[in-house]
KOLGU-4560 file (N, C-alpha, C; in nm, 3 decimals, padded with zeros to 5 digits):
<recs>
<n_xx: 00.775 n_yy: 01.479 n_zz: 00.423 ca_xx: 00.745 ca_yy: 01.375 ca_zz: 00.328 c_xx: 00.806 c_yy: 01.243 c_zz: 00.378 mol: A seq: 1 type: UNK>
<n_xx: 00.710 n_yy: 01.147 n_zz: 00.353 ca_xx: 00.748 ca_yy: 01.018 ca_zz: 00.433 c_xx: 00.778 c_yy: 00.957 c_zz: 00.308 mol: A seq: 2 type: UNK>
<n_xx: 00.909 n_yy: 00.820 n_zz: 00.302 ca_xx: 00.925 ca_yy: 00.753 ca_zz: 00.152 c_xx: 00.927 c_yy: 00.634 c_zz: 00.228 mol: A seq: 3 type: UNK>
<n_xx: 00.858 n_yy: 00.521 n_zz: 00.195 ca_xx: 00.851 ca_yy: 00.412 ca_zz: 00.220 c_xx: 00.865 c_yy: 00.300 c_zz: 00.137 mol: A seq: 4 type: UNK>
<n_xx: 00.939 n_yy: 00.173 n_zz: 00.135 ca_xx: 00.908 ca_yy: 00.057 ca_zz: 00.111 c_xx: 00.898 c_yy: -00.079 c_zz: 00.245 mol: A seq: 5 type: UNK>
<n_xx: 00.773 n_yy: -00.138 n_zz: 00.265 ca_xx: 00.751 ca_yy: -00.202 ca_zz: 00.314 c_xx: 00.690 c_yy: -00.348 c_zz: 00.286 mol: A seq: 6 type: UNK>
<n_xx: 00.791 n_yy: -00.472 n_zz: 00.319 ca_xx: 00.717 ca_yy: -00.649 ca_zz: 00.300 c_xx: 00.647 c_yy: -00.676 c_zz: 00.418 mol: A seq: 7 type: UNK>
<n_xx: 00.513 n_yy: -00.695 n_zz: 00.341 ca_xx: 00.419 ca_yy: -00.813 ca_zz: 00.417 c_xx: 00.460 c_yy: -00.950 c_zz: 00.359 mol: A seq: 8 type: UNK>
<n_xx: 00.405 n_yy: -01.038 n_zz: 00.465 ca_xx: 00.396 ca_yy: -01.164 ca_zz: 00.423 c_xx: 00.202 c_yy: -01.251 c_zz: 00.379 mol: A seq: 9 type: UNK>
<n_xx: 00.170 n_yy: -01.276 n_zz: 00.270 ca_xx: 00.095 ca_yy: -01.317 ca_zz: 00.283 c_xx: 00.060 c_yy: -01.421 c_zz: 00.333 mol: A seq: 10 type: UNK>
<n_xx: -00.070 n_yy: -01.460 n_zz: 00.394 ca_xx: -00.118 ca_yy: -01.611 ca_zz: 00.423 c_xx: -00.136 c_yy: -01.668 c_zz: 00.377 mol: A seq: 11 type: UNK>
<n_xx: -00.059 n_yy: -01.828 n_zz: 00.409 ca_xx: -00.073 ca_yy: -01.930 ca_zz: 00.320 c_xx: -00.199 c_yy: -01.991 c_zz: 00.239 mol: A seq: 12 type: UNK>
<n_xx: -00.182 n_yy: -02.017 n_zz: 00.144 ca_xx: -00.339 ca_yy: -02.044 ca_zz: 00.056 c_xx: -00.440 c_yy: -01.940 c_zz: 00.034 mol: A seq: 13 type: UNK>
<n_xx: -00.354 n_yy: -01.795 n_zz: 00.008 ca_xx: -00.410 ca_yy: -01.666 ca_zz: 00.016 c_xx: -00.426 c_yy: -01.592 c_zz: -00.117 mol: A seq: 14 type: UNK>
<n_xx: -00.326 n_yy: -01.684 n_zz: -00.198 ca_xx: -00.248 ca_yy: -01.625 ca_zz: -00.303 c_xx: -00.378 c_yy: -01.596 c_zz: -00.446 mol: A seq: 15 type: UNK>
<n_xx: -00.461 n_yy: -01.695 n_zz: -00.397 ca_xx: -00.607 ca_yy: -01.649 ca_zz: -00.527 c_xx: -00.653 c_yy: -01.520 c_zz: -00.492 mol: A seq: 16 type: UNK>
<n_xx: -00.708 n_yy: -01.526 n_zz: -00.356 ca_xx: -00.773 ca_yy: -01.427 ca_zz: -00.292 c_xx: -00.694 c_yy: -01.281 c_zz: -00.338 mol: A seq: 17 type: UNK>
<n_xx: -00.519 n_yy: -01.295 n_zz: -00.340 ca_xx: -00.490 ca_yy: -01.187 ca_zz: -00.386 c_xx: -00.477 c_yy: -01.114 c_zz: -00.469 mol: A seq: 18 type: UNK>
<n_xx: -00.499 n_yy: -01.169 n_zz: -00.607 ca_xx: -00.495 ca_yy: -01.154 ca_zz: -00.712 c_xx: -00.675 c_yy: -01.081 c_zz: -00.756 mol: A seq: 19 type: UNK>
<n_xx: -00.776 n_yy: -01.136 n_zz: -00.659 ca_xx: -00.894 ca_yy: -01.087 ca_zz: -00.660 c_xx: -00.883 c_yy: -00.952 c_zz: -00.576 mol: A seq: 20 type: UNK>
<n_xx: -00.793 n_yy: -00.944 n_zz: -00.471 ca_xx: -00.757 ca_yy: -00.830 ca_zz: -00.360 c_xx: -00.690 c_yy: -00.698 c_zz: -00.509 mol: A seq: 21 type: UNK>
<n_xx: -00.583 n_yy: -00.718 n_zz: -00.555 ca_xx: -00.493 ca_yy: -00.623 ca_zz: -00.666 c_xx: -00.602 c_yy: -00.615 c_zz: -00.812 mol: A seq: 22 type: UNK>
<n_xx: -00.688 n_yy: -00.744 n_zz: -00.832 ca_xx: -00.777 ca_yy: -00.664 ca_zz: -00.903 c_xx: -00.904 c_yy: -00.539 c_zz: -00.880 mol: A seq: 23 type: UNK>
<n_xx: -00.960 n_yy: -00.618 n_zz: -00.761 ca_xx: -00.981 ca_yy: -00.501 ca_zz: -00.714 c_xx: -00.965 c_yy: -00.351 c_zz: -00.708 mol: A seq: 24 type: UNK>
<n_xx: -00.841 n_yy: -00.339 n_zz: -00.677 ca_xx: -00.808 ca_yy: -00.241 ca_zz: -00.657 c_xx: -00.802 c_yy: -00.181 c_zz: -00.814 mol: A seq: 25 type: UNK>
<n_xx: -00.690 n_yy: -00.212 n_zz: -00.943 ca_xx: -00.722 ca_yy: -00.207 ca_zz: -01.025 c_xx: -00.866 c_yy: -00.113 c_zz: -01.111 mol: A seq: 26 type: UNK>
<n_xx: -00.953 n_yy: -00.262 n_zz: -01.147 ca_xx: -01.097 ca_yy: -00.230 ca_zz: -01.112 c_xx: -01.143 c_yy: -00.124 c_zz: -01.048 mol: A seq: 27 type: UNK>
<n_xx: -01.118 n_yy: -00.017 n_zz: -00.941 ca_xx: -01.196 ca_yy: 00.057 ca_zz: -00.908 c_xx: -01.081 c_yy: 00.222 c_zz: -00.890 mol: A seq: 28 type: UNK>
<n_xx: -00.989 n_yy: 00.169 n_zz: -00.936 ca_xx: -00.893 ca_yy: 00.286 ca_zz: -00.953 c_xx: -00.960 c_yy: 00.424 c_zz: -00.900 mol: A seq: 29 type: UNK>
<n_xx: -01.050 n_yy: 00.484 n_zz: -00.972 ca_xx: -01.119 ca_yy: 00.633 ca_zz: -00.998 c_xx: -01.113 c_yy: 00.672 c_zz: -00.837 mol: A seq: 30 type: UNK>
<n_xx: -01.195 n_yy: 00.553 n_zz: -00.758 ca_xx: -01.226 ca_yy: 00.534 ca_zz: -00.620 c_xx: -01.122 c_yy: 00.517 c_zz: -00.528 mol: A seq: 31 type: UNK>
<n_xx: -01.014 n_yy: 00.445 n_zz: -00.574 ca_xx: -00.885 ca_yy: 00.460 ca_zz: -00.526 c_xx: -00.791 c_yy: 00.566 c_zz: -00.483 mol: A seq: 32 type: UNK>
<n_xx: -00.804 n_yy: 00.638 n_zz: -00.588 ca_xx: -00.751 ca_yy: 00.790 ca_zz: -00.601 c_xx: -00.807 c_yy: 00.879 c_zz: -00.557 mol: A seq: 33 type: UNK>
<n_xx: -00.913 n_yy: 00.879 n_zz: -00.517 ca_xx: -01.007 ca_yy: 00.958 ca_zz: -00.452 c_xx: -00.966 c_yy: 00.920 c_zz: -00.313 mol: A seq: 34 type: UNK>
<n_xx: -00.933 n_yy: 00.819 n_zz: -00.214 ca_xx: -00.890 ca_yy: 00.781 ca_zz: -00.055 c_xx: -00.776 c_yy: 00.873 c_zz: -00.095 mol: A seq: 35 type: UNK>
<n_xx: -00.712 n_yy: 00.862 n_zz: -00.191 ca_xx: -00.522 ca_yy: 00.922 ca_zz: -00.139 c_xx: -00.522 c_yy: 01.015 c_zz: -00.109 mol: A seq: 36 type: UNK>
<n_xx: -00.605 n_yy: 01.135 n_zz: -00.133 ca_xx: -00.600 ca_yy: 01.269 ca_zz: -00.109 c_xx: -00.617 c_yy: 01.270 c_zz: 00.064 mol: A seq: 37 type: UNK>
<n_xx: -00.730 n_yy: 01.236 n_zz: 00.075 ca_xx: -00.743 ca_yy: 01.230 ca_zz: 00.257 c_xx: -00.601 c_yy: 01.213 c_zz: 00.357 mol: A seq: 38 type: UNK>
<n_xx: -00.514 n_yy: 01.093 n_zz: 00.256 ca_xx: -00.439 ca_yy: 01.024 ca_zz: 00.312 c_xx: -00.275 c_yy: 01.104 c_zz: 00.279 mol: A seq: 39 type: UNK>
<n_xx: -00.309 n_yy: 01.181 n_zz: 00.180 ca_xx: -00.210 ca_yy: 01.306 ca_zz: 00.144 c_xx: -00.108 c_yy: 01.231 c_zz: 00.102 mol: A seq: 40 type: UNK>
<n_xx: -00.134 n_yy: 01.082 n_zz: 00.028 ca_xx: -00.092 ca_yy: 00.989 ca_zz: -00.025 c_xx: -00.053 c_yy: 01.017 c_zz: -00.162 mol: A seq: 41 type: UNK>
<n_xx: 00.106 n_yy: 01.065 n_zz: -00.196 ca_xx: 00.125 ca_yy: 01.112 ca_zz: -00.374 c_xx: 00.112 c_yy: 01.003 c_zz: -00.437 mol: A seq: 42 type: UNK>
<n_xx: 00.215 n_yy: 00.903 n_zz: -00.374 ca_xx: 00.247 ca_yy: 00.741 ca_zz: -00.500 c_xx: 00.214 c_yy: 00.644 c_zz: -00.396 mol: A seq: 43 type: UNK>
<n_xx: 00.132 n_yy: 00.578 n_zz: -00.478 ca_xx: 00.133 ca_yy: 00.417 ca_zz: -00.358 c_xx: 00.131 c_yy: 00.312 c_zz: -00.469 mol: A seq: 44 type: UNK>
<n_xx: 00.239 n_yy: 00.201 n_zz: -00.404 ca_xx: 00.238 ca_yy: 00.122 ca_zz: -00.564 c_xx: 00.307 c_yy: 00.001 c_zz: -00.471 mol: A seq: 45 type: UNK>
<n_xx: 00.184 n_yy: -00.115 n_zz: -00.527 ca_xx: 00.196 ca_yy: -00.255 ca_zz: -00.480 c_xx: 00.297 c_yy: -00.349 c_zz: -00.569 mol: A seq: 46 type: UNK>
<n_xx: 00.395 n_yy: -00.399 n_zz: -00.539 ca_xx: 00.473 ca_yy: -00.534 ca_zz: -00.560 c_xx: 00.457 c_yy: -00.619 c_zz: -00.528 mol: A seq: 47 type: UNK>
<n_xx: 00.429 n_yy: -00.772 n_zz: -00.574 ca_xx: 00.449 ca_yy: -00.918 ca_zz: -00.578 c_xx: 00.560 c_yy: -00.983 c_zz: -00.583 mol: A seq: 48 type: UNK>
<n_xx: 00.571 n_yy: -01.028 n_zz: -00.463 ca_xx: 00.696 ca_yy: -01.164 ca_zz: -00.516 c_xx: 00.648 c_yy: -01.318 c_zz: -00.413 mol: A seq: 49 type: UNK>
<n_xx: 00.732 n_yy: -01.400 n_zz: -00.488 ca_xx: 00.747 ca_yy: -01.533 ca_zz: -00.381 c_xx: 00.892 c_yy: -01.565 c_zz: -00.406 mol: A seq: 50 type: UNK>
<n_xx: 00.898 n_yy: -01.549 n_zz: -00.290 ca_xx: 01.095 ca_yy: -01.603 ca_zz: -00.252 c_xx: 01.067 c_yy: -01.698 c_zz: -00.152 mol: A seq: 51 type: UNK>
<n_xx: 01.152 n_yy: -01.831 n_zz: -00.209 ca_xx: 01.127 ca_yy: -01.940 ca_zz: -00.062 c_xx: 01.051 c_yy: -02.013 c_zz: -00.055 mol: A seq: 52 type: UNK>
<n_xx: 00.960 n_yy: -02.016 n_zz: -00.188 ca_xx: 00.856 ca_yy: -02.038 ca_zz: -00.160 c_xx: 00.722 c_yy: -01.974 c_zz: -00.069 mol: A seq: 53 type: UNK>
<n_xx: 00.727 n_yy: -01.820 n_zz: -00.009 ca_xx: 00.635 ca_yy: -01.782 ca_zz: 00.060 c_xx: 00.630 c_yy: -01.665 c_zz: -00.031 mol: A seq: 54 type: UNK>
<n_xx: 00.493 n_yy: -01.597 n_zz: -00.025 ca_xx: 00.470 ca_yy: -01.517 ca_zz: -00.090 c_xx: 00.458 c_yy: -01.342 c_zz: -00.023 mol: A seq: 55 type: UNK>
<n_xx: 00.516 n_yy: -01.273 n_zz: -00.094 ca_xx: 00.505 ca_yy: -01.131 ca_zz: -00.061 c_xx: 00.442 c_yy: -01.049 c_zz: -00.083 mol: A seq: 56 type: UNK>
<n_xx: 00.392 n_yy: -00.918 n_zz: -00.014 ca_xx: 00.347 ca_yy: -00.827 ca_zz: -00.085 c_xx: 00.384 c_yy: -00.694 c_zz: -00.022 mol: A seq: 57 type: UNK>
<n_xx: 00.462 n_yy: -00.635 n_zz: -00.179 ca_xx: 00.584 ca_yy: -00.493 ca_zz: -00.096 c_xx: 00.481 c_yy: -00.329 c_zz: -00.113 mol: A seq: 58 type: UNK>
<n_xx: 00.509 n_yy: -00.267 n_zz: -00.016 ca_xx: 00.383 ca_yy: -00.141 ca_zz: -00.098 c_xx: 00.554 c_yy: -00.076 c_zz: -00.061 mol: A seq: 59 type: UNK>
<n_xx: 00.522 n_yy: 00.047 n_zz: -00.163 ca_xx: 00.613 ca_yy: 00.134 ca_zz: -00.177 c_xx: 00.483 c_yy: 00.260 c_zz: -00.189 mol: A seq: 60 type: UNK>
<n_xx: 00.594 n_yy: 00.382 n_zz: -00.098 ca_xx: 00.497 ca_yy: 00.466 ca_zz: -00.098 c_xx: 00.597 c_yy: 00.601 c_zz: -00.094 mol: A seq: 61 type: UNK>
<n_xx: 00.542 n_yy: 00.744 n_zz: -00.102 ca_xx: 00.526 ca_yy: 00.888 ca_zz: -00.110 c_xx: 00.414 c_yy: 00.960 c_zz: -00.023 mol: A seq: 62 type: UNK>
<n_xx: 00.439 n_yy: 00.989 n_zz: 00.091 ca_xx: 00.341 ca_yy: 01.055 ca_zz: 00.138 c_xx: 00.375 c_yy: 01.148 c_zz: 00.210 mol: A seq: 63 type: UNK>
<n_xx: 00.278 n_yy: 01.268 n_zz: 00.245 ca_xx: 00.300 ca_yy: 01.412 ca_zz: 00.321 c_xx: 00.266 c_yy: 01.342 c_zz: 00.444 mol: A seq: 64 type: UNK>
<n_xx: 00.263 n_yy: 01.475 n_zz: 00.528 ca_xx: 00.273 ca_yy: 01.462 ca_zz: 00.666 c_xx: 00.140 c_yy: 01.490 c_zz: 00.714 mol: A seq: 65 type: UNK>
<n_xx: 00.056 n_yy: 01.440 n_zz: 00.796 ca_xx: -00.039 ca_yy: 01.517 ca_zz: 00.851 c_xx: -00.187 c_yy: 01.441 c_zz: 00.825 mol: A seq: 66 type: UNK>
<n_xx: -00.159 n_yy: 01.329 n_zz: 00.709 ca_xx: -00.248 ca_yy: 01.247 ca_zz: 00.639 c_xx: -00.361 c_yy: 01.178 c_zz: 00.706 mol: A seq: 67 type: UNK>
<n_xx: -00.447 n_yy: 01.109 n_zz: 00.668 ca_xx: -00.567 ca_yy: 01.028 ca_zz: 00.772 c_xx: -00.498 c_yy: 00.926 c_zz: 00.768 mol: A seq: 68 type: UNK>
<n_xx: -00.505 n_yy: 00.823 n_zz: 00.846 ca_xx: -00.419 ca_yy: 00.680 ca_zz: 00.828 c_xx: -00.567 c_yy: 00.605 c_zz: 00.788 mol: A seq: 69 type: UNK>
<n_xx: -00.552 n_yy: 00.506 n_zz: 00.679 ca_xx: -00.644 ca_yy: 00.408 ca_zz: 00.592 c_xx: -00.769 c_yy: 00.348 c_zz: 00.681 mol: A seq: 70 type: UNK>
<n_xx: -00.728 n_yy: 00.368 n_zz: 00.794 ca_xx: -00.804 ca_yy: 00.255 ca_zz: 00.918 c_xx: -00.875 c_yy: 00.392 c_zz: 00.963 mol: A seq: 71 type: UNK>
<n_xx: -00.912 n_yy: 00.475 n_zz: 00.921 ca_xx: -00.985 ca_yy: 00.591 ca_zz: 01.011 c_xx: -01.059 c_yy: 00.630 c_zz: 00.844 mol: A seq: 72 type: UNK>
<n_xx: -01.068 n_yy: 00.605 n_zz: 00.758 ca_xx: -01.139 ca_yy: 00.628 ca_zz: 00.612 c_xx: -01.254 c_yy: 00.557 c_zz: 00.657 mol: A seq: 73 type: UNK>
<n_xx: -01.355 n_yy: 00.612 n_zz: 00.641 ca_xx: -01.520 ca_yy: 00.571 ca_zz: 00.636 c_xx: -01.557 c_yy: 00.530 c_zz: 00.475 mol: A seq: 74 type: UNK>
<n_xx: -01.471 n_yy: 00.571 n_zz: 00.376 ca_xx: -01.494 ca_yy: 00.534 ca_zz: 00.281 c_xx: -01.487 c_yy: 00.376 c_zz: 00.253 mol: A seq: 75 type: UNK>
<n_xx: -01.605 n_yy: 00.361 n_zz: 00.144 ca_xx: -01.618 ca_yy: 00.208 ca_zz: 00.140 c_xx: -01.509 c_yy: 00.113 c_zz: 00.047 mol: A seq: 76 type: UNK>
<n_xx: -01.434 n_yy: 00.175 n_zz: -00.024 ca_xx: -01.324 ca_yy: 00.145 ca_zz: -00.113 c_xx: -01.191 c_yy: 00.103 c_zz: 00.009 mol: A seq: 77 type: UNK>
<n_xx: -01.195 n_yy: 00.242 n_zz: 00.070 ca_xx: -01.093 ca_yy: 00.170 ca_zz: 00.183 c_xx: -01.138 c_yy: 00.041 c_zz: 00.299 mol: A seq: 78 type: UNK>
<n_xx: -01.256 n_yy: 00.036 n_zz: 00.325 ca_xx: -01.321 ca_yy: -00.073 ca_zz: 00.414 c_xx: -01.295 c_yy: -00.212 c_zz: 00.348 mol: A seq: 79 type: UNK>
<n_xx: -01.278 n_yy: -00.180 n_zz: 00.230 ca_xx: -01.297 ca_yy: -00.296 ca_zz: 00.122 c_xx: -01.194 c_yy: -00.361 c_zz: 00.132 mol: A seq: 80 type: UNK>
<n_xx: -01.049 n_yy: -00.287 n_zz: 00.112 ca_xx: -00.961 ca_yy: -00.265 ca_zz: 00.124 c_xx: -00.878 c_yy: -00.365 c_zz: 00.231 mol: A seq: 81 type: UNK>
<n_xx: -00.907 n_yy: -00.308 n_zz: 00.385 ca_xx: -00.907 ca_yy: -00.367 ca_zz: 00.471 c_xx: -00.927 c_yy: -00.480 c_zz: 00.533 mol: A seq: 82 type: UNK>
<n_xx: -01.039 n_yy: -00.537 n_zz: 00.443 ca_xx: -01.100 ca_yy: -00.662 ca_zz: 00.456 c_xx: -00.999 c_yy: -00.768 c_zz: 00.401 mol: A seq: 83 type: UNK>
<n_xx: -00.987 n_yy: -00.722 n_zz: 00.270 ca_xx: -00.882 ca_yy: -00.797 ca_zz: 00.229 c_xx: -00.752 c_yy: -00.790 c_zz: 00.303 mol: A seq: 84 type: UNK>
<n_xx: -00.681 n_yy: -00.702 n_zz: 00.359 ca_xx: -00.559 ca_yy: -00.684 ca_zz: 00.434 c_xx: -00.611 c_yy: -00.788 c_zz: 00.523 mol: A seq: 85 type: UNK>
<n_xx: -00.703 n_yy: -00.770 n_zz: 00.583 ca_xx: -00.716 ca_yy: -00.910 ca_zz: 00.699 c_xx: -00.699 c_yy: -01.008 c_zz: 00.672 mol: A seq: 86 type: UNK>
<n_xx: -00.793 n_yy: -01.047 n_zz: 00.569 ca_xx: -00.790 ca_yy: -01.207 ca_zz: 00.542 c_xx: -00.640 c_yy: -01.253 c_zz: 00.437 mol: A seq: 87 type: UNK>
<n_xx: -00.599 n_yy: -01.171 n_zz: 00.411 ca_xx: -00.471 ca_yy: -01.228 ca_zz: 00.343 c_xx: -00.312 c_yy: -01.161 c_zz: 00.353 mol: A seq: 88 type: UNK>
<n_xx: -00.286 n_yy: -01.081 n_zz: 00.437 ca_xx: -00.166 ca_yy: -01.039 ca_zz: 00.570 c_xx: -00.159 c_yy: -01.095 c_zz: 00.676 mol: A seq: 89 type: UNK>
<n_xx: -00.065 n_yy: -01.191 n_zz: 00.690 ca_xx: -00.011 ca_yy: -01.273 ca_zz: 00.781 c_xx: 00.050 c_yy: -01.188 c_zz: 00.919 mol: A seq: 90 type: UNK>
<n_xx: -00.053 n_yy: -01.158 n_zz: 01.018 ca_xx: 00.021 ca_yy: -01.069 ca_zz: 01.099 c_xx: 00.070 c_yy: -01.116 c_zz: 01.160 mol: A seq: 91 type: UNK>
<n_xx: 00.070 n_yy: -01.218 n_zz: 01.173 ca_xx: 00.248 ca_yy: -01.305 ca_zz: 01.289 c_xx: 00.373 c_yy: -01.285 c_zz: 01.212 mol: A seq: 92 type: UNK>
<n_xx: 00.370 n_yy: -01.209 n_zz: 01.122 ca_xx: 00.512 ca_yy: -01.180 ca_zz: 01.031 c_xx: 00.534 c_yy: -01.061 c_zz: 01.041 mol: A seq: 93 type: UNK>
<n_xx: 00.634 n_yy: -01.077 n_zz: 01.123 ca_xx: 00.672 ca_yy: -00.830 ca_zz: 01.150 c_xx: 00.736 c_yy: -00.791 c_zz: 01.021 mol: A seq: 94 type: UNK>
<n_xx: 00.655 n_yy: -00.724 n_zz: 00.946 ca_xx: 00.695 ca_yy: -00.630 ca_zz: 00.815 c_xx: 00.796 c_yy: -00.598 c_zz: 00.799 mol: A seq: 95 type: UNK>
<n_xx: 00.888 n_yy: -00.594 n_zz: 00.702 ca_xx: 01.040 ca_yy: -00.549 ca_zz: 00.714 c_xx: 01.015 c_yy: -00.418 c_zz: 00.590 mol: A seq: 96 type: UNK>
<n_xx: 01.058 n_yy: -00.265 n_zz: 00.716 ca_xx: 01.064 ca_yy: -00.149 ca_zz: 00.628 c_xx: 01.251 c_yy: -00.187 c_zz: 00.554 mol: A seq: 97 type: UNK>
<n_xx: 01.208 n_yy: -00.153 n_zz: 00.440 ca_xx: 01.363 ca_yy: -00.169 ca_zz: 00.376 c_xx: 01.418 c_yy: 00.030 c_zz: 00.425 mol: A seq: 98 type: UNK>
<n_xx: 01.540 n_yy: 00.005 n_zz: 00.400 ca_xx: 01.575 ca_yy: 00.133 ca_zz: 00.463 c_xx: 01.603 c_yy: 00.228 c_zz: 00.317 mol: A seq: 99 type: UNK>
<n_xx: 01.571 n_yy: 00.343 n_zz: 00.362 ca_xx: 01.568 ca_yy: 00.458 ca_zz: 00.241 c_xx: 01.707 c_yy: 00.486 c_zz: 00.251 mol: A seq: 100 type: UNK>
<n_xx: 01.800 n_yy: 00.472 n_zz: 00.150 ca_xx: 01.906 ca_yy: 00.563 ca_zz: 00.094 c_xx: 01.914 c_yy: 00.642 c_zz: 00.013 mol: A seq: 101 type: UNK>
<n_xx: 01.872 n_yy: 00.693 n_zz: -00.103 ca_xx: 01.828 ca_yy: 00.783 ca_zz: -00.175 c_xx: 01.675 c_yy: 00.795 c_zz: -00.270 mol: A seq: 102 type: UNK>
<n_xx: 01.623 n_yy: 00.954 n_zz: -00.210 ca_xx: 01.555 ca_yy: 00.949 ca_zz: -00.283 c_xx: 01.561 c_yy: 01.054 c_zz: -00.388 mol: A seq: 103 type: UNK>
<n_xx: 01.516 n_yy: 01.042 n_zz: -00.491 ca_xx: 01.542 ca_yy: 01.143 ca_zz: -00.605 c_xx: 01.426 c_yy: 01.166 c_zz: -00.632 mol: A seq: 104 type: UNK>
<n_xx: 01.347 n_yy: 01.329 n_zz: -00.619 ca_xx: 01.233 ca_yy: 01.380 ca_zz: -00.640 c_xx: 01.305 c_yy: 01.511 c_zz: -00.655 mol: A seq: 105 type: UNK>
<n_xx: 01.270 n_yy: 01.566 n_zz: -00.809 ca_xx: 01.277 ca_yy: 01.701 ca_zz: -00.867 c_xx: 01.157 c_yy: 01.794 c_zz: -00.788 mol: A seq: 106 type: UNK>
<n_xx: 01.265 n_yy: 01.869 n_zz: -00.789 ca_xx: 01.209 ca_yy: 01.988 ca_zz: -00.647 c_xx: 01.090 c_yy: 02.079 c_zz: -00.714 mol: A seq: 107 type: UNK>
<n_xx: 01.051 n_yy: 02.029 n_zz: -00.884 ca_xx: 00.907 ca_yy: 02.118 ca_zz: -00.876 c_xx: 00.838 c_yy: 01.990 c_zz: -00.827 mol: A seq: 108 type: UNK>
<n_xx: 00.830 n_yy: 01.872 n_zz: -00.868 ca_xx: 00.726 ca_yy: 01.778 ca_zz: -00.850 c_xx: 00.736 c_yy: 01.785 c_zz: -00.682 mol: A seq: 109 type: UNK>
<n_xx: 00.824 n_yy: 01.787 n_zz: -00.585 ca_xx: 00.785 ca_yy: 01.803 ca_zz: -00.449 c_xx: 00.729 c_yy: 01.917 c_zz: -00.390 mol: A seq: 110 type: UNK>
<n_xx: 00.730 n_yy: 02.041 n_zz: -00.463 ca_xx: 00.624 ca_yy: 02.173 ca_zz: -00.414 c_xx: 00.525 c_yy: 02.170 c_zz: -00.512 mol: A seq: 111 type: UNK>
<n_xx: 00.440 n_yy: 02.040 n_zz: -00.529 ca_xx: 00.356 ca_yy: 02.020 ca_zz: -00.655 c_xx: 00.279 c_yy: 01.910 c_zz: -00.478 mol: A seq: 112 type: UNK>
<n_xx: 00.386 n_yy: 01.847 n_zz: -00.442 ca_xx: 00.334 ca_yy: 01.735 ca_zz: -00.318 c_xx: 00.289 c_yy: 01.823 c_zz: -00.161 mol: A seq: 113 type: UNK>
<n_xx: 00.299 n_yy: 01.985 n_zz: -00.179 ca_xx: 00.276 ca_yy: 02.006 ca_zz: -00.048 c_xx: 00.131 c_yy: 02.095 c_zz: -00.060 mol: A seq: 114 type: UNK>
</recs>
């Protein structure tokens, strides 16, 4: 089991687009939840901030081992997906994984995750 929190930086003058990007997602939930399984994806859950004036966007995640990675989904929810990661992830900004110190998952809900 992989536990992640990871900051992107968004692109400047991106910040409408993203709010249309998280509705999205939102909006099509049913379809959403349907990629995670492929991706053996338990929790995936997006955060907002602007510090500094620049704006963020943190995904925190739960996932098994063995999963499809998002960029190999033929599905059109994830393509969708992607599109938006392009046009509004600043990839000249190297992502900062925050480091895991504890995680607390009750040991039925993790043989519920395998």
């Amino acid at each position: 089991m992989n536990v992640e929190l990871t900051r992107f930086r968004v692109k400047e003058g991106k910040s409408a687009r993203v709010d249309e990007w998280l509705a999205f997602l939102n909006d099509h939930m049913e379809d959403v939840l349907v990629t995670l399984a492929g991706e053996k994806m338990y929790v995936e859950t997006i955060f907002r901030e602007v510090l500094n004036g620049e704006e963020y966007l943190y995904w925190y995640s739960v996932q098994g081992t063995g999963g499809q990675d998002v960029e190999e989904s033929e599905h059109w929810i994830d393509k969708k997906h992607l599109q938006f990661w392009d046009e509004c992830i600043d990839e000249t900004f190297r992502p900062v994984d925050l480091q895991t110190a504890v995680v607390m998952i009750p040991n039925n809900v993790k043989q519920a995750m395998k």
